[in-house]
Structures are given as C-alpha cells and as structure tokens.
C-alpha positions as CSV (number, residue, x, y, z in Angstrom):
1,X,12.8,5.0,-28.6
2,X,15.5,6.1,-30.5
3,X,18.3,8.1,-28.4
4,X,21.3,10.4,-30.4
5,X,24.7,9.6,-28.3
6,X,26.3,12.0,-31.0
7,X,23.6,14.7,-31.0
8,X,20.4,16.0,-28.9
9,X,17.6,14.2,-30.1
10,X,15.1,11.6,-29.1
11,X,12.5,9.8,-31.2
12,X,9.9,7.5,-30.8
13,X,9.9,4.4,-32.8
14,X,7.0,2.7,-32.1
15,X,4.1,2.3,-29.4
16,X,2.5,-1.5,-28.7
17,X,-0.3,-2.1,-26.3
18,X,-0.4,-5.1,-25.2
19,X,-1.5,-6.7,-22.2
20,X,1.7,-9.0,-22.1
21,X,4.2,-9.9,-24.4
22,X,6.9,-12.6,-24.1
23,X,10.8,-12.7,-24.3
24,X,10.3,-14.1,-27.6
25,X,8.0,-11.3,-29.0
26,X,10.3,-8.5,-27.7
27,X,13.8,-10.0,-29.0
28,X,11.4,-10.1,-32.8
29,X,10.4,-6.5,-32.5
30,X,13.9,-5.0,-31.3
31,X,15.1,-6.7,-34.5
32,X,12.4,-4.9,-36.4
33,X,13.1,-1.5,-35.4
34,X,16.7,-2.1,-35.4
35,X,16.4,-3.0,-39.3
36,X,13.8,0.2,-39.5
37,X,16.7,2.1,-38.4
38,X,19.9,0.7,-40.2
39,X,17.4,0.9,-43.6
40,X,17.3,5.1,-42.3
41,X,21.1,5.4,-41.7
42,X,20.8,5.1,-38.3
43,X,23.3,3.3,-36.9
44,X,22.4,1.4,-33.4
45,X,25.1,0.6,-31.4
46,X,23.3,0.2,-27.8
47,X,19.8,-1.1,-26.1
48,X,19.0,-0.6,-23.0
49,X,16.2,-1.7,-21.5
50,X,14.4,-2.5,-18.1
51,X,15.4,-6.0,-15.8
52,X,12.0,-7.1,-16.1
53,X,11.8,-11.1,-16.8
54,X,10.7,-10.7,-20.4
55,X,13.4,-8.5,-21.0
56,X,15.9,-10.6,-19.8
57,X,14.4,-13.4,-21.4
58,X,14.4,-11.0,-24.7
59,X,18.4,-10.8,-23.9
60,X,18.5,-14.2,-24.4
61,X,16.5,-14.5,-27.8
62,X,18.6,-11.4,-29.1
63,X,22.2,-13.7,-28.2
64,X,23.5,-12.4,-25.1
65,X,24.8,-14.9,-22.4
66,X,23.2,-14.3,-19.0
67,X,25.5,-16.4,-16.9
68,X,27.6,-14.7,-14.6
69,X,30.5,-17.0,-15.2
70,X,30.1,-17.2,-19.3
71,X,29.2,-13.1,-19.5
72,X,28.5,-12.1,-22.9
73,X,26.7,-8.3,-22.9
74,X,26.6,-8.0,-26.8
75,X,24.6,-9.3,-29.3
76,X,24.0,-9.0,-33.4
77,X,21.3,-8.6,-35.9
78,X,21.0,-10.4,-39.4
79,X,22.5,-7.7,-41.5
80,X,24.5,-5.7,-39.2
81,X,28.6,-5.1,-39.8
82,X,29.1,-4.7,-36.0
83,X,27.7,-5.8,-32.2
84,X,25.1,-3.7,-30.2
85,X,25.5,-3.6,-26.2
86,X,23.0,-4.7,-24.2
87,X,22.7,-2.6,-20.5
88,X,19.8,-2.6,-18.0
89,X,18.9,0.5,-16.8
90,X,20.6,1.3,-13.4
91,X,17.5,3.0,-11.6
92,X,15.3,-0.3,-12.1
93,X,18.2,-2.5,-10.8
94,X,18.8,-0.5,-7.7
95,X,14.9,-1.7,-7.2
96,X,15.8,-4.9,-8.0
97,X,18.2,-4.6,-5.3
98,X,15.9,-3.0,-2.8
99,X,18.0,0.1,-2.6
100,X,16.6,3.4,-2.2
101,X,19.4,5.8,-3.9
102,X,18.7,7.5,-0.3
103,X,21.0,4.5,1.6
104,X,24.0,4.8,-0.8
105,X,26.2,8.1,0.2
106,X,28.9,7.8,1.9
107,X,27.6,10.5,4.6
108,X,25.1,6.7,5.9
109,X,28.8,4.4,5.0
110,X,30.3,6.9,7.3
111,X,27.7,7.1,10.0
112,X,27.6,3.1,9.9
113,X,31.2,2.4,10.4
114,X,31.4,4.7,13.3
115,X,29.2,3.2,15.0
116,X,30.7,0.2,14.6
117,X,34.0,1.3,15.4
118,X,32.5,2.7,18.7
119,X,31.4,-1.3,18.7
120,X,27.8,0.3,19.9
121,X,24.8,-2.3,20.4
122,X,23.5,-3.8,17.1
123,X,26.5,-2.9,14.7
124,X,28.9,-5.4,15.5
125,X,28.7,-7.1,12.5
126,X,28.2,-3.7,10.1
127,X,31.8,-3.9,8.4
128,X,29.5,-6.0,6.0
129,X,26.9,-3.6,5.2
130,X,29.4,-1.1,5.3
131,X,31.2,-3.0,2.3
132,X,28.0,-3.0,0.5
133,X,26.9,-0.1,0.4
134,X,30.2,1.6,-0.5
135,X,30.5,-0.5,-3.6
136,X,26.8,0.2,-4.5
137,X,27.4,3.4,-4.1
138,X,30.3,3.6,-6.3
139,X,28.5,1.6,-8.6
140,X,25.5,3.9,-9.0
141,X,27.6,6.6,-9.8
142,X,29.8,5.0,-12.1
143,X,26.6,3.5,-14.0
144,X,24.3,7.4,-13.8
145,X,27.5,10.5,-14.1
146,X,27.7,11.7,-17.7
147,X,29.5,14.6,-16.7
148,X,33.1,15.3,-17.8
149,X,33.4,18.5,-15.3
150,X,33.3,16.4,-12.3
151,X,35.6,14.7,-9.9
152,X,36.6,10.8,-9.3
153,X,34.0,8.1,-9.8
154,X,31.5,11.4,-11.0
155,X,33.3,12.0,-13.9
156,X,31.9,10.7,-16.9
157,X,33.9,7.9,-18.4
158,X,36.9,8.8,-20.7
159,X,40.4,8.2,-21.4
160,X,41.9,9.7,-18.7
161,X,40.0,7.8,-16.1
162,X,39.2,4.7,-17.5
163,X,41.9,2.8,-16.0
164,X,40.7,3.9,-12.4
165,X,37.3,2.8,-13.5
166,X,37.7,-0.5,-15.0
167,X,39.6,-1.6,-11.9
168,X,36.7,-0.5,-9.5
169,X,34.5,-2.4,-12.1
170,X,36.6,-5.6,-12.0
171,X,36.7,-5.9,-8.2
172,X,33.3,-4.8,-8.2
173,X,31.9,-8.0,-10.6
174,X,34.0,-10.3,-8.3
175,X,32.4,-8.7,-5.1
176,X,29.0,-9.5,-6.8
177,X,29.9,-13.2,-8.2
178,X,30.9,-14.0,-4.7
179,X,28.4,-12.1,-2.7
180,X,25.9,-15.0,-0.9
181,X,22.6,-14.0,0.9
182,X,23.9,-14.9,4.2
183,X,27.3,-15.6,6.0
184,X,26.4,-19.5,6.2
185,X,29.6,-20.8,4.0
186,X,26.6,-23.3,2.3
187,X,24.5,-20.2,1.7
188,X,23.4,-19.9,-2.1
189,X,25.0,-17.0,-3.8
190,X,22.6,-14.0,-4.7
191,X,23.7,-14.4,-8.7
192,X,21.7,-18.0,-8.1
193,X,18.8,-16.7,-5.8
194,X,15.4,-15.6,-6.4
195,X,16.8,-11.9,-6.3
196,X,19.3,-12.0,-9.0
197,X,18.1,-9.5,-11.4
198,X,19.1,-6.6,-9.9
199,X,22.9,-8.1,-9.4
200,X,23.4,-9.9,-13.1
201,X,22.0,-6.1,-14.2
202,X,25.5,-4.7,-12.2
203,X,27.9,-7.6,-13.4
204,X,26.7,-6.8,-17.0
205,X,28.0,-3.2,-16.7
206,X,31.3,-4.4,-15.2
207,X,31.5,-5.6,-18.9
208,X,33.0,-2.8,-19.3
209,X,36.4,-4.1,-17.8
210,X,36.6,-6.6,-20.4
C-alpha cells in the first residue's frame, strides 16, 4: 500500500495470496512496486513493514544491515537517485517485546518505584523494571505521536525538538545494545537472543540520531 506523507491519500498496490512467501520473494516484489511507482511519479522515500522473519530477512535482500553494531536502516533500488528508510512498525514490536501498551505509562513507572522506595516485599530489585519501562515508554511515544500540538516526547518530531529527541534516541539504542536477559554479567544480550526482533525493530528507529 501506497501512503501520501505530503497529502491524504492511501492506495492499494497490489494483493498476493499466498500461503508463504520467503525473504527473497518479498525483497523482489517491493522492488517491483517501487519501480511501478517511480514509472507513475511517485516518489518512495520510506517502507515500513511488520518484524516478521521474512520481512527481516526481506531487509536483508533489499541492502539494509541488521547488526546492531554495523546499523544500516536504508536501502536502494536499481534506478532510483536517492535511499528509502526502512522502519518496522512500532505496535508489532512492542508484541515482539511482550508489552502490552497497557504497562508503559508512567502512572505503573510511578506506582513501581514507590513501592520500591517503600522497599515493600517483592520490589527490591524494581529500579530495573522501573528503567525499562520508562524508556519503552518514551520510546512508544516517540515512535506513534504525529501531532505538532502536543507537549515533550508527544510532539511530533520537528526542528524545534529534534535535538531533545535524538538524544533520548541515542541513549535509548545504547540502553538496548547493552540490555542482557538477566543480571548474570555472562548473560547473552537480548540483541543476540531468541527475542531480538522486537529490540533490533527499536534500535533501527534510533537511526534516527545518526
């Protein structure tokens, strides 16, 4: 589908039904349409898509760089003058994640540190958690506000507060890269564990920053 970011339109490009299709097969027909399109005058300049596994194998095909370390978010098409962004869409990440949208206010950050603070039974080691899901939380605003009457983080992005953002962003990606599933110092980080999706999806946004 074909989304305006400099008008109000939408418009189906295509439907395939298939039973399952392969990373390869995607990155082919993305290619296709984005051909279609240029051939119309359309100029593409973004694709986002879901962190499903053929789409991040599809990521590859298309040219982007997946490791966290070597980042690259952008990728080009045979014909094109300029780069198209890559982004994962932010609602399928936070299931990646395991996060219900529900968790991430800052009324439950709130709630969670006070109760550690009150060093209460079972939240002794919450300053973790608490961490967490304040940066999350950040980060799914950051990532879903399009909104330039808004406030802070809920402000869509623009010159006036994109220096406030990109540093969030940048301390954010770090927080991720360095984030492991467990406090064991010889724990794997979550960027290398079977749960990555969801996290690589984030650090690609911190792109942003860059």
């Amino acid at each position: 589908m074909l989304v305006a970011v400099n008008a109000s339109w939408k418009l189906p490009v295509g439907y395939f039904l298939t039973a399952g299709i392969t990373g390869e097969q995607k990155a082919k027909i993305v290619r296709q349409c984005i051909d279609l399109a240029n051939s119309s005058g359309v100029k593409v300049v973004s694709l986002t898509c879901v962190g499903s596994v053929s789409s991040l194998s599809m990521a590859r095909y298309l040219g982007c760089d997946l490791n966290c370390e070597t980042l690259r978010s952008s990728f080009s098409v045979e014909g094109n003058d300029h780069e198209m962004s890559l982004f994962l869409d932010p609602p399928h990440m936070f299931k990646h994640v395991q996060l219900g949208t529900h968790l991430l206010s800052n009324s439950v950050t709130d709630a969670i540190q006070y109760c550690c603070d009150m060093k209460l039974p079972g939240f002794e080691e919450a300053s973790g958690t608490v961490k967490f899901i304040r940066i999350f939380s950040c980060l799914y605003v950051v990532c879903n506000y399009r909104i330039l009457l808004q406030s802070g983080f809920k402000k869509a992005l623009n010159t006036a507060n994109y220096s406030a953002v990109e540093g969030f962003v940048l301390k954010a990606q770090k927080y991720i890269k360095e984030l492991t599933v467990s406090p064991n110092p010889q724990a794997i980080k979550v960027i290398d564990s079977d749960r990555k999706t969801g996290f690589i999806g984030f650090v690609f946004y911190s792109c942003l920053a860059n």
